[in-house]
MARVEXSE-514131 format. One record per residue (C-alpha): x, y, z. Coordinates in steps of 0.001 Angstrom, whole numbers, padded with zeros to 6 digits. Layout:
<sites>
X,Y,Z
X,Y,Z
...
</sites>
This chain:
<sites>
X,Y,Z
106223,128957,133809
102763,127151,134512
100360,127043,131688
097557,124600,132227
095287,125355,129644
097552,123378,126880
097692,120832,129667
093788,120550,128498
094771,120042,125086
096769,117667,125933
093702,116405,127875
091179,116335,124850
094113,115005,122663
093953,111838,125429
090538,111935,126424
089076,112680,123228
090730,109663,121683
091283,107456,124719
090393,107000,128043
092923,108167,129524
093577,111889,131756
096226,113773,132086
097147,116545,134935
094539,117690,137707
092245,120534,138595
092932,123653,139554
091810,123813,142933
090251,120667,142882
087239,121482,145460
083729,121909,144865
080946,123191,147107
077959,121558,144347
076126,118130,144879
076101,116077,142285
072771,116901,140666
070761,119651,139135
071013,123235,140455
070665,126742,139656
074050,128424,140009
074275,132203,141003
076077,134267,138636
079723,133899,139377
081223,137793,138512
081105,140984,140316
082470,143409,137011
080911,143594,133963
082296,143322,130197
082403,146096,127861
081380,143728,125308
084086,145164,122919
083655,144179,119087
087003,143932,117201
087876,144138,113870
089342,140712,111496
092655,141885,110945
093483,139237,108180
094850,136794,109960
092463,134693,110930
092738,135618,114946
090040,138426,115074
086503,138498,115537
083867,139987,113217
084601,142736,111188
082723,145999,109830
080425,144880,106472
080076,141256,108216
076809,139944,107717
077367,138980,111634
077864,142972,112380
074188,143260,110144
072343,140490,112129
073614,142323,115522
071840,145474,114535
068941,144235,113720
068525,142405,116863
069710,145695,118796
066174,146864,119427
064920,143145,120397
063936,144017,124711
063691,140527,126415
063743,141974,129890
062298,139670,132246
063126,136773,130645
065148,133976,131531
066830,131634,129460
067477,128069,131341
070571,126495,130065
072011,122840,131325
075345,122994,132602
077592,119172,132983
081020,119017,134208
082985,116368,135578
084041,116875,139205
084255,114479,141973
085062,111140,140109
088902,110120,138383
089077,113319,136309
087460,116504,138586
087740,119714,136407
086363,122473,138748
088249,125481,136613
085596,124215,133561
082248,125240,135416
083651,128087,136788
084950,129889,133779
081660,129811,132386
079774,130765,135772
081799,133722,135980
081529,134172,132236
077783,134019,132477
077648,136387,135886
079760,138759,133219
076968,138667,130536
073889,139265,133048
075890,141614,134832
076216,143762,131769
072034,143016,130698
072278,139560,129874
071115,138056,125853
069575,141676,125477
067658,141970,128497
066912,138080,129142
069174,136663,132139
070647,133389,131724
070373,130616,134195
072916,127898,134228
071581,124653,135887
074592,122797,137062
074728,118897,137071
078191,117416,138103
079216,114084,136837
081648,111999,137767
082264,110845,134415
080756,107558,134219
078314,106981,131582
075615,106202,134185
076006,109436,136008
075864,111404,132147
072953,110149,131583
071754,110903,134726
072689,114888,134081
070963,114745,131138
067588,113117,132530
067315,115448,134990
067795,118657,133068
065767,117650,130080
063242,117444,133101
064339,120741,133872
062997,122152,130810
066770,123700,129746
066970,125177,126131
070485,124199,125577
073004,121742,126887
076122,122629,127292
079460,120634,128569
082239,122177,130336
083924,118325,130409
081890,115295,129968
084597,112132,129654
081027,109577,129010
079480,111974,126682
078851,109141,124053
076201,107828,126771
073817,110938,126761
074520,112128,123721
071674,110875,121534
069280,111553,125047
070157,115573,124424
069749,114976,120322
066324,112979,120465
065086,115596,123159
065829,118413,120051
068107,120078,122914
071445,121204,121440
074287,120200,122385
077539,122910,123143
080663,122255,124602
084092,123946,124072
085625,120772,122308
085008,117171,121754
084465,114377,124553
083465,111537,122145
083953,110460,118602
079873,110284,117307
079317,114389,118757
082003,115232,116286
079345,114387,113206
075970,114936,115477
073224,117590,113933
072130,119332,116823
075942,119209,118082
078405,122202,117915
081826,122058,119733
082818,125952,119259
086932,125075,118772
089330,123653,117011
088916,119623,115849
091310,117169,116995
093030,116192,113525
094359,119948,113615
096928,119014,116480
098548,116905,113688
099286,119590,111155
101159,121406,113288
103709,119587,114193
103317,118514,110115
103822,122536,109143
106377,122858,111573
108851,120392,110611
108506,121001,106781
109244,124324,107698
112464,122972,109400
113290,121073,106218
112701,117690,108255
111409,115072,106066
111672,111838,108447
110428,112434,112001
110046,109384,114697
106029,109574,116014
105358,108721,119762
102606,107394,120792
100887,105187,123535
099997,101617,122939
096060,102058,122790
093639,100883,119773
092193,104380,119333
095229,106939,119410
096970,104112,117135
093783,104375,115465
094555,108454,115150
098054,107705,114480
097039,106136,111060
094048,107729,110289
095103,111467,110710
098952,111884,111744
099964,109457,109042
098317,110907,106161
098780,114428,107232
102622,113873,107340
102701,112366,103792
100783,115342,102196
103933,117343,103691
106313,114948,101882
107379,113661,105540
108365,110038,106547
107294,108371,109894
108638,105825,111915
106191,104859,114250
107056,104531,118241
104988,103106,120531
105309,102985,124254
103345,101057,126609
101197,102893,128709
101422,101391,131966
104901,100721,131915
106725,102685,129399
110566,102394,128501
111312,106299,127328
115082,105274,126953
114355,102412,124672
111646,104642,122808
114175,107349,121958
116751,104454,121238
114402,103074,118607
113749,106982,117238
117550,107032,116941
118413,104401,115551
115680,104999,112988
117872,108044,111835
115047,110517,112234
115792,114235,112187
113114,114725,114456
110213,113893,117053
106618,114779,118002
105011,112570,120554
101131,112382,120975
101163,111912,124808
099298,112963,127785
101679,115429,130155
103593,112544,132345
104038,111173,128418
105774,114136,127336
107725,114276,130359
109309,110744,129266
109929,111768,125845
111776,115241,126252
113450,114455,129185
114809,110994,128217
115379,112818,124725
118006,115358,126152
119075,112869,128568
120314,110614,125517
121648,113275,123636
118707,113822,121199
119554,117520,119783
117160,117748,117147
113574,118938,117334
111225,117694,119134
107706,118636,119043
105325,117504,122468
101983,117710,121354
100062,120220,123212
101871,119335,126561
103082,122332,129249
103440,120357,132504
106981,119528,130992
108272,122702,130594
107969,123422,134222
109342,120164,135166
112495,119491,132811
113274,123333,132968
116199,123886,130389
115787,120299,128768
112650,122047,127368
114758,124924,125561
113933,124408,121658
110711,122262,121573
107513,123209,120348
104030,122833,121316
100457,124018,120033
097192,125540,121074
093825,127090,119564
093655,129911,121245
095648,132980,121979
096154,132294,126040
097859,134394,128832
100936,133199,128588
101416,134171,124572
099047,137337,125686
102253,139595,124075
101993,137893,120685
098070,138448,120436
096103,141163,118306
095415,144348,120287
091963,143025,121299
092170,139999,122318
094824,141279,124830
092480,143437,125823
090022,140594,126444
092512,138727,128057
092807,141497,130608
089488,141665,131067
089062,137777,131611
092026,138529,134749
090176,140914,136227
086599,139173,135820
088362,135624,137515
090055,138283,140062
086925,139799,140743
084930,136552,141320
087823,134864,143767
089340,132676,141314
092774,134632,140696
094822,131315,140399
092779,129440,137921
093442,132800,135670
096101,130580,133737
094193,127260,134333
091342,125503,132484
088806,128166,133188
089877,130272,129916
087885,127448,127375
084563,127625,128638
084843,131709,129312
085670,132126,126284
082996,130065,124766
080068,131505,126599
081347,134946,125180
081015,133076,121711
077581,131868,122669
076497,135383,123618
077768,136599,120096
075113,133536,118698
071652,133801,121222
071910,137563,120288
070660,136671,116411
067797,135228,117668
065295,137103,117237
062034,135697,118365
061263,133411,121342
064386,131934,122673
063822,127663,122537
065948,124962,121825
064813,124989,118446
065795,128734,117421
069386,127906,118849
069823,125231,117246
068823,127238,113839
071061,129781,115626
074448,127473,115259
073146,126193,112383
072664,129297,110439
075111,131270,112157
077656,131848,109235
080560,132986,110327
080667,135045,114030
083211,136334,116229
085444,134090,118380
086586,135626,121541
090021,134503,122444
091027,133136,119020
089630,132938,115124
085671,133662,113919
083384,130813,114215
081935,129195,111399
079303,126792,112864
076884,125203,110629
079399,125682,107563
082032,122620,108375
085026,124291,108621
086777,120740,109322
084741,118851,107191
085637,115566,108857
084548,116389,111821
081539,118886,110658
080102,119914,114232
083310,121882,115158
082957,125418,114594
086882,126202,113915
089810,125255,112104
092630,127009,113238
096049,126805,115106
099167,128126,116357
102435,126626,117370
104756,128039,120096
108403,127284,120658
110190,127312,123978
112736,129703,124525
115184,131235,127357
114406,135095,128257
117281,137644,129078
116514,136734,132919
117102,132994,132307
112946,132168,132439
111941,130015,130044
108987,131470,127895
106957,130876,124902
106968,133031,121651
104555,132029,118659
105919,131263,115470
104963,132913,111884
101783,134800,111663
099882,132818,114766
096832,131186,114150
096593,129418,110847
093705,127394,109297
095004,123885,110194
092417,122051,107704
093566,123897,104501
097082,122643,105206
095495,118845,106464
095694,117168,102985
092442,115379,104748
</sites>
């Protein structure tokens, strides 16, 4: 069972706290320089552009009577044919973390949109800078395509975003990326990161163990200042509003002891475990946890490299993600499985069949969700009317997971994130002996009504 894309939660768990990276790319290979180009549209089908229905729970898009479905009728008759709508594109490829799979879902996302008449009639043009993910070569992207006149900026992965940041901000250029890179975006006007905040990934493991009836749970976690820093900040008080104890254990990250960490959770009498690890992290845990005899539940993060390596050690535990994916694709509302096909055969279709269950998935998705916003615009498209865009936007529909609500703080401690919701999967065996996921309760849940933050 290979699913990377909770592999990249587990990345902007580490790299949105720390320094740190976890797993690799895709296909780790890249045929752009590293500066400023136009990039062809990447698809050779289009979408249908299918509008769903909010079936209650959170996990649909934009329903009939939504002042979203008003705005998209007035702006119906807008004709923008001819124009072209310049948009910076950053991703980190070529340095310690290269993330391919995060350019390339949105290229062949945006191929997708202009394929089928682009932001109605206007064609979008992604300029692609690559960075390396140094602050100096950030700022360098964002130089050169402020220079390049771009209306937007958005990142597919950008580790040294703090760098450039306030470059994109004092330019009046918004800034888009599927999720956070650095602690000040997360509070930035002129900043929107489209899914969930990071202080979700602690309620639920939080949810899930009060569920259990667990009310003393061991937490581990990597010896650096800033996820200790996230460890008593968020986990800890999120745990306490559901009446649950912690015993803190922390590992050192260059050389950690797993045996002596799930000694220490033992002897601690804890009725169960989350860590808050990158993938070789959750690796230690759960398989040095059934390797010691550890039987109760144990919750890794948003880690999936595990499953695939421990194999039946993984049997029981839990992890997390924001959006309904391929590999819980059974679970999902009708239409976003029917988006999810369509996503196959649009990666299919542009050559990129085996990053279908990689990275790619968060920035398609999110270009989908940007469509949804340029198309209330309804006079000249700048980087001032899309930034009233986001700001105004109320609530609009998500494509692979809940509405959007950017501009109206729907994690209020971290106000430029556009969602607030979850879901937790468990690891099970299938009648053919495969392991599997299946997603527990009702899915997707709004994480921040259930922080105690």
């Amino acid at each position: 069972m290979r699913s990377p894309l909770t592999r990249f939660l587990a990345l902007l768990l580490t790299l949105g706290l720390v320094t740190a990276a976890c797993g690799g790319s895709g296909d780790g290979s890249s045929d752009d320089d590293a500066g400023a180009e136009s990039a062809p549209a990447a698809a050779d089908e289009t979408g249908d552009g299918a509008s769903a229905t909010d079936d209650g729970d959170g996990a649909g898009t934009a329903g009939e009577g939504d002042s979203v479905g008003d705005t998209s009728a007035a702006t119906a008759t807008i004709d923008r044919t001819g124009e072209v709508i310049k948009v910076g594109y950053v991703n980190n490829e070529g340095g310690n973390i290269s993330l391919p799979e995060l350019r390339i879902g949105g290229e062949v996302a945006i191929g997708v949109i202009n394929d089928a008449g682009g932001i109605n009639g206007a064609m979008i043009e992604p300029v692609i800078c690559l960075s390396d993910g140094t602050p100096e070569s950030a700022i360098n992207c964002a130089v050169k395509l402020i220079e390049e006149d771009v209306v937007m900026a958005y990142m597919g992965v950008e580790l040294a975003s703090e760098a450039a940041l306030s470059l994109w901000l004092d330019a009046g250029i918004p800034y888009v990326s599927s999720h956070s890179w650095g602690p000040t975006e997360r509070n930035s006007p002129g900043a929107f990161l489209l899914h969930v905040a990071t202080g979700a990934f602690a309620v639920g493991p939080a949810k899930t163990f009060k569920e259990l009836g667990i009310d003393h749970i061991a937490v581990v976690i990597q010896d650096l200042s800033t996820a200790l820093d996230f460890m008593d900040n968020i986990i800890a008080p999120v745990l306490e509003h559901h009446g649950i104890k912690m015993t803190r254990v922390v590992v050192d990250i260059a050389a950690p002891d797993w045996t002596a960490a799930i000694a220490a959770a033992q002897s601690a009498g804890v009725e169960g475990m989350m860590g808050q690890l990158d993938e070789f992290g959750c690796i230690g845990m759960v398989g040095s946890a059934a390797a010691s005899g550890f039987d109760k539940p144990i919750f890794a993060g948003s880690c999936t490299l595990y499953i695939d390596v421990l194999g039946p050690a993984a049997i029981g535990t839990y992890t997390q993600g924001d959006q309904w994916v391929p590999w819980v694709a059974e679970f999902a509302p009708p239409e976003i499985q029917d988006r999810l096909d369509e996503y196959a055969d649009h990666m299919t279709a542009a050559g990129h069949e085996k990053l279908i269950e990689g990275f790619g998935i968060a920035p398609y998705g999110a270009w989908r969700e940007i469509e949804f916003i340029l198309e209330t615009i309804e006079g000249p498209i700048t980087a001032t009317s899309i930034t009233d865009a986001f700001t105004n936007a109320g609530e609009t529909p998500g494509w692979f997971g809940p509405n959007l609500r950017c501009g109206l703080a729907p994690w209020p401690p971290e106000s430029s994130h556009c969602m607030s919701h979850i879901m937790v999967w468990q690891v099970v065996e299938a009648d053919d002996g495969t392991l599997r996921r299946i997603v527990l309760g009702d899915g997707l849940f709004d994480a921040y009504e259930l922080s105690g933050l």
